[in-house]
C-alpha positions as CSV (number, residue, x, y, z in Angstrom):
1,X,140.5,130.5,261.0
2,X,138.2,130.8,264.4
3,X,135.7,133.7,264.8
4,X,134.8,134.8,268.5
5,X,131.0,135.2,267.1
6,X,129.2,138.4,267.6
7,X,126.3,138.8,265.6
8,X,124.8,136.3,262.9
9,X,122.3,136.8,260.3
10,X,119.5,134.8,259.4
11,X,117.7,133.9,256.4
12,X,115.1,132.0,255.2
13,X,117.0,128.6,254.2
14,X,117.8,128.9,258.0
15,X,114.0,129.0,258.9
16,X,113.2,126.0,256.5
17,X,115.7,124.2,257.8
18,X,115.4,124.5,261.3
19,X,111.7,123.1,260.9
20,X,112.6,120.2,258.7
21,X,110.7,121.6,255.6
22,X,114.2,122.3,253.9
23,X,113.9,120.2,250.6
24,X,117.9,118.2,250.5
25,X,120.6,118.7,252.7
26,X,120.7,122.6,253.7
27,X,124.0,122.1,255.8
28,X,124.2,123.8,259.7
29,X,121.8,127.0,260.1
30,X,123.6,130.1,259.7
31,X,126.5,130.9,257.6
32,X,127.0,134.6,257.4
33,X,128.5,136.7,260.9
34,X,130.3,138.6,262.5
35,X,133.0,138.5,265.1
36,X,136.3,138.8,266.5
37,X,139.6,136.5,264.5
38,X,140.0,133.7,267.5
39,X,142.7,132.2,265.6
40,X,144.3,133.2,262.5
41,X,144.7,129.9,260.8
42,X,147.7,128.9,258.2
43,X,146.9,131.7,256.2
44,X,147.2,134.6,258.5
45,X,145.4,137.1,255.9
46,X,143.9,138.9,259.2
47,X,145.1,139.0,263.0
48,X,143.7,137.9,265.9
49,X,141.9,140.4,267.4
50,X,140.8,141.7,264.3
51,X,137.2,142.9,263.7
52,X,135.4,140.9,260.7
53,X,132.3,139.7,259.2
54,X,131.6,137.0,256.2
55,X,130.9,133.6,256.0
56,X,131.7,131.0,258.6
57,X,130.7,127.5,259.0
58,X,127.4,126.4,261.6
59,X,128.1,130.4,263.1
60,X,125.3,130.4,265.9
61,X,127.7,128.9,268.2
62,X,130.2,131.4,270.4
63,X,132.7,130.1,267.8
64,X,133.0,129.6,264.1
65,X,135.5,128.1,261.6
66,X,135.9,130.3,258.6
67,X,138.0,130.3,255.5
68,X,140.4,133.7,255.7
69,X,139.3,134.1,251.8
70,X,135.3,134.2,252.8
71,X,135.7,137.0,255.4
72,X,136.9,140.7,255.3
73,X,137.6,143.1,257.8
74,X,134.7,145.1,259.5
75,X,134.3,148.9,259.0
76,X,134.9,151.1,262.0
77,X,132.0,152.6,261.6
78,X,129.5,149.6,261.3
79,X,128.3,147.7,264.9
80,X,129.0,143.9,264.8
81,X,125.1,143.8,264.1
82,X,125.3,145.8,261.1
83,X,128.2,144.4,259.4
């Protein structure tokens, strides 16, 4: 599935690796945001349009790929930030 990107979280892999000092192959910086279902993929486990958060691939672009099974609805209640 695509994720319209709204907030992303950062860790500190994401710092090592942005300055080189990551020891192996740490993969794109950033994995775990929030957003908006862009496309639904094959699976269609949530709709577009739908508020979510969980893990998406190299998500500190505008949009992410994610696998439906790594990401789960947003609460109502939580901001895009805090979810």
């Amino acid at each position: 599935m695509e994720l319209q990107v709204r907030a992303v979280g950062l860790n500190f892999r994401d710092v090592l690796n942005v300055l080189g000092e990551y020891p192996g192959d740490p993969g794109p910086p950033g994995s775990d945001c929030a957003g908006v279902v862009d496309n639904a993929g094959s699976m269609r486990l949530h709709a577009v349009g739908a508020p979510v958060c969980g893990f998406g691939d190299a998500s500190l672009a505008c949009l992410a790929t994610a696998s439906a099974l790594l990401v789960a609805t947003k609460a109502g209640a939580l901001a895009f930030e805090q979810a």
